[in-house]
N, C-alpha and C positions, 0 to 999 in steps of 0.2 A: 685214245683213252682220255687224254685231258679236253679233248671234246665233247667227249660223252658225259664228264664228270661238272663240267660247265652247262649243258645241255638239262642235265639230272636237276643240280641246284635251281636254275632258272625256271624249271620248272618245279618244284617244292616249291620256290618262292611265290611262285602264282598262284599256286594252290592254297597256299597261307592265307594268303590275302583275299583269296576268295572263300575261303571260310568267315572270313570277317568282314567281309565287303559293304554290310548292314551296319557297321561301326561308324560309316562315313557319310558325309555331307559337303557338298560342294557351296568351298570357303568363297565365289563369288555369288552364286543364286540360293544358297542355303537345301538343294533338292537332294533327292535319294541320289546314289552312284552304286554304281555296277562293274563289275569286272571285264574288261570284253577281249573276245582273242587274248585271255590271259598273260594281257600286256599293257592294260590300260585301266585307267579308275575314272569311268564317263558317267556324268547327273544327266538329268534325264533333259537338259538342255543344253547338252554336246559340249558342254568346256571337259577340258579331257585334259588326266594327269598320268605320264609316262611310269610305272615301274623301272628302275633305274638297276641295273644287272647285279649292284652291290648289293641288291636287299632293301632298299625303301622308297618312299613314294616323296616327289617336291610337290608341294603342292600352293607353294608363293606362287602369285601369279606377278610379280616381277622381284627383283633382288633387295635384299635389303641391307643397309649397313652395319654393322655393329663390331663393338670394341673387341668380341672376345673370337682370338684368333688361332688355330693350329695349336698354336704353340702352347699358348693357354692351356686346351683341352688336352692334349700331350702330357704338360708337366699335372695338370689334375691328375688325369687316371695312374702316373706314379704315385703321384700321391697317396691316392684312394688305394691302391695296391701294399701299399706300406702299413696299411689299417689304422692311416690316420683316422677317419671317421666310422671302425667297427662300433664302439659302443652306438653310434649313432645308428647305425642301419640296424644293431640288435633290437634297438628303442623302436624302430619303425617297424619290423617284422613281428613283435609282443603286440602292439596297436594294432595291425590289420590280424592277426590271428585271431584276438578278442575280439574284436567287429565282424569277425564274420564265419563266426560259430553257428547261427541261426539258418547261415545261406546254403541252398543245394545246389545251384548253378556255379559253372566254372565261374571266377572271381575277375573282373577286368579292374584291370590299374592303370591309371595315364599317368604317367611323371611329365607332368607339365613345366618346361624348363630342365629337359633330360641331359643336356651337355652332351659329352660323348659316352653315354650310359652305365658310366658303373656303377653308379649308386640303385640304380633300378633291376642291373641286372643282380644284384649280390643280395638285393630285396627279395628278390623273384627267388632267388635260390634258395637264401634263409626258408621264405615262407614254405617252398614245398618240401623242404629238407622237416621242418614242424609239424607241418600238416597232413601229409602224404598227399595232396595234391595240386596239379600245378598251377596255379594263376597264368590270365592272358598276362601280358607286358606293353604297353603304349607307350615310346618314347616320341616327343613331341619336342622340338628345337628349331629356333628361327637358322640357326648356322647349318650349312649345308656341311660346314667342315666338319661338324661333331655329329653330327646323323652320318655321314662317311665311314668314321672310325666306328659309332657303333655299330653299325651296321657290318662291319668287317670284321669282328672280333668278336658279337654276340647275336646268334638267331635265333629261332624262334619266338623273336620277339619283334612286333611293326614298328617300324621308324618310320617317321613322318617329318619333314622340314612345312613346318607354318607358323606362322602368326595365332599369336594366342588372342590377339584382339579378335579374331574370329577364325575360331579355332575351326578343324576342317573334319568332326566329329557329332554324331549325332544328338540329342538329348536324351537325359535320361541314362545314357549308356554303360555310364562306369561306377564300380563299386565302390572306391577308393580313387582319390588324383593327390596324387604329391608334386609337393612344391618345396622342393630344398633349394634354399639359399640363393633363391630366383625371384625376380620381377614375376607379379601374381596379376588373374584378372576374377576378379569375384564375380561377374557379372556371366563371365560364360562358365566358370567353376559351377555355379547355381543352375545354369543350362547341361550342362552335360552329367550332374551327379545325379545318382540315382533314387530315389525318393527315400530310403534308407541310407543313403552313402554317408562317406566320410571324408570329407578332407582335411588332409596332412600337412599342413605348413611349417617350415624347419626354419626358423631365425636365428641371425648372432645373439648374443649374448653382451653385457658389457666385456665382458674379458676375452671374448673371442679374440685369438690372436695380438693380447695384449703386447706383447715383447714388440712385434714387426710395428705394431702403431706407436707405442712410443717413441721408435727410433724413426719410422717415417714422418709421423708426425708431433714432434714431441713440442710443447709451449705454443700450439693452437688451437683451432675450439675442434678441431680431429681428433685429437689426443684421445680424447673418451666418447662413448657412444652408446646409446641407449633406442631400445628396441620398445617402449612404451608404446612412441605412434605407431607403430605397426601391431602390435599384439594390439590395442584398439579395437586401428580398421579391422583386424581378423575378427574379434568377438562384436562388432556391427555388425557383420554378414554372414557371421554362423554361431550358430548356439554352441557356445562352448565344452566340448566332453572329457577332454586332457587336458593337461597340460603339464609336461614332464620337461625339466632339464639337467642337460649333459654336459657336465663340468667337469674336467679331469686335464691333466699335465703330461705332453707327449717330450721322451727323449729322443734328442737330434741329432742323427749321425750326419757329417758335415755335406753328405753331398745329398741330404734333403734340402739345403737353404736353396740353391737356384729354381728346383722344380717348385719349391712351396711362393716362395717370390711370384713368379711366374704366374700361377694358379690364381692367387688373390687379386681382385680389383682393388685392393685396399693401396695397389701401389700404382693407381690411376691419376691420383691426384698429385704424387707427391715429385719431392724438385729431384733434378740427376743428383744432386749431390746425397741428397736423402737415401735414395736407391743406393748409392754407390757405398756409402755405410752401412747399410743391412747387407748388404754382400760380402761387407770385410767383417762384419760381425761374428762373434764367437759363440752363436745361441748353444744353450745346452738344452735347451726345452722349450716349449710353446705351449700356452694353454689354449684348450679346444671349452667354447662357453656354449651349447645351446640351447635353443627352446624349442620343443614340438611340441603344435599346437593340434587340435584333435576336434573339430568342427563337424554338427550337421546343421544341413536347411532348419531355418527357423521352420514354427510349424506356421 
């Protein structure tokens, strides 16, 4: 039975993916890819990317490093579970609902910088719980670690491990790509939206997570932070449509401070001793500061 039931899935999984197979592009020669022996995602000059039994496709063609680890992704999706960031994802399901009232075709979304996907997948839910129908889902992540976990916790939706500098998706494709709280690439954004689309950019705020930066870094030029140069670059490389911010004061039950710690790069920089204070510290609250931003193609 648990053969069969393994057997079953691996094969929906293929199937998935070969309904969308048209989505993809091969992130070394830029060619079409095909699904083959419902096991494989091969362009039309043979580099071939393995379906992986969990549910998604790596499609680095070699490994890459990066800071944010397990553990990281782990104490996020507590987080995220605690509805630290509902208003935010209510802000982002209002925005694609308005955007795509005009559209008859099922809706494709890429969360460009998906983590370990619950912000997309709680997206994906809100929208059809509004709309009555369901949007594709495209989680895109350089960590294999956080494609793993979504991929084990949320399906019908494609995970993908690549690189966004060239990202391993077709042009034109997607309705909608969001980019929460993630390193951005405007250049393939503007290559894979679709000549109507919209892109979703979520920034801190100055007061995001003001309490943990004062105490990690309190009497240096960290201390405060300002999200100008980036709202900038965003309205250089998209006509601006939104812009809405989410400002509001979370209460802290004591055993959010490790996962919330954990979650944030904000504690990348800072000395042991710093850390080691935000951990004996007594938050009763944290403020949540954002910005979403709401972008099309210039014309």
């Amino acid at each position: 039975m648990l053969f069969m039931l393994k057997s079953q899935r691996k094969k929906a999984n293929a199937n998935f993916f070969a309904r969308y197979q048209y989505l993809f592009r091969c992130p070394l020669c830029s060619s079409e890819m095909k699904l083959i022996d419902s096991k494989s995602l091969i362009c039309n000059n043979n580099h071939c990317y393995d379906l992986a039994k969990q549910g998604y496709v790596n499609m680095l063609s070699h490994a890459l490093k990066t800071k944010y680890d397990r553990q990281m992704f782990a104490s996020r999706r507590i987080i995220c579970r605690k509805g630290l960031f509902d208003p935010m994802i209510n802000k982002i399901k209002n925005l694609i609902i308005a955007g795509a009232l005009s559209r008859g075709e099922q809706l494709k979304i890429l969360d460009a910088g998906c983590g370990e996907g619950s912000h997309l997948a709680m997206i994906l839910e809100k929208v059809t719980q509004n709309s009555g129908t369901a949007p594709l889902g495209v989680g895109l992540d350089i960590s294999k670690e956080a494609i793993i976990m979504a991929s084990k916790e949320y399906k019908n939706i494609i995970w993908c491990v690549g690189d966004l500098a060239g990202a391993p998706f077709a042009g034109g494709c997607f309705d909608f790509i969001l980019n929460i709280l993630a390193p951005a690439n405007y250049a393939e954004f503007k290559r894979m939206i679709s000549p109507y689309g919209r892109v979703i950019k979520v920034i801190p705020g100055r007061d995001y997570l003001k309490e943990l930066r004062d105490i990690l870094y309190e009497q240096t030029d960290k201390q405060h932070y300002s999200n100008d140069d980036t709202l900038e670059l965003f309205k250089s490389n998209f006509a601006l449509q939104d812009v809405e911010r989410v400002h509001y004061n979370v209460t802290l039950d004591r055993t959010w401070l490790e996962p919330l710690l954990q979650m944030t790069p904000l504690t990348w920089g800072a000395t042991q001793e710093r850390l080691l204070k935000a951990q004996q510290e007594e938050l009763s609250h944290v403020t949540i500061d954002l910005t979403i931003l709401a972008g099309e193609k210039h014309n």
